[in-house]
C-alpha positions, 0 to 999 in steps of 0.5 A: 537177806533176799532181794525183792523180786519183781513182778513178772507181769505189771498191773497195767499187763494183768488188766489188758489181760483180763479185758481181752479175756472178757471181751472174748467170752463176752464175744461167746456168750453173744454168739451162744445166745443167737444160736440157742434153740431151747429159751430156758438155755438161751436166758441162762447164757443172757444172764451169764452175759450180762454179768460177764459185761459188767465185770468186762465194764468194771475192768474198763473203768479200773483201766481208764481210771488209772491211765492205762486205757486212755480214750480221747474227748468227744466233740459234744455234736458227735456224742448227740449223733452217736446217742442218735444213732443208737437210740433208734436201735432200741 
């Protein structure tokens, strides 16, 4: 009989990895967007993106969900400036 093997890598490890690897290409494909002469190139790259940032979103949420990605409470009033402060960005 053999002996279990371990994983190399935990799951903790594998999803950081995969958040980091969607965060870059998320990083790329905004950066290719801005620089797009052609429309029909750039709207294919905008709809890579947003497809990329909701797999990036889902890796988030698995994360945070299991603890690996712990974010600390807000204070109420910053929230309501935060939405603030971005809702005139739109």
């Amino acid at each position: 009989m053999t002996q279990q093997q371990q994983p190399l890598y935990s799951e903790k490890e594998v999803l950081a990895d995969a958040l980091a690897a969607e965060k870059a290409t998320t990083n790329h494909y905004n950066q290719f967007a801005s620089e797009c002469v052609h429309q029909g190139v750039r709207n294919a790259i905008l709809d890579c993106l947003d497809k990329e940032q909701a797999i990036q979103q889902d890796v988030f949420q698995m994360m945070h969900a299991k603890g690996y990605y712990p974010t600390p409470a807000a204070q109420s009033q910053k929230v309501e400036e935060a939405k603030q402060k971005f809702s005139q960005c739109a």
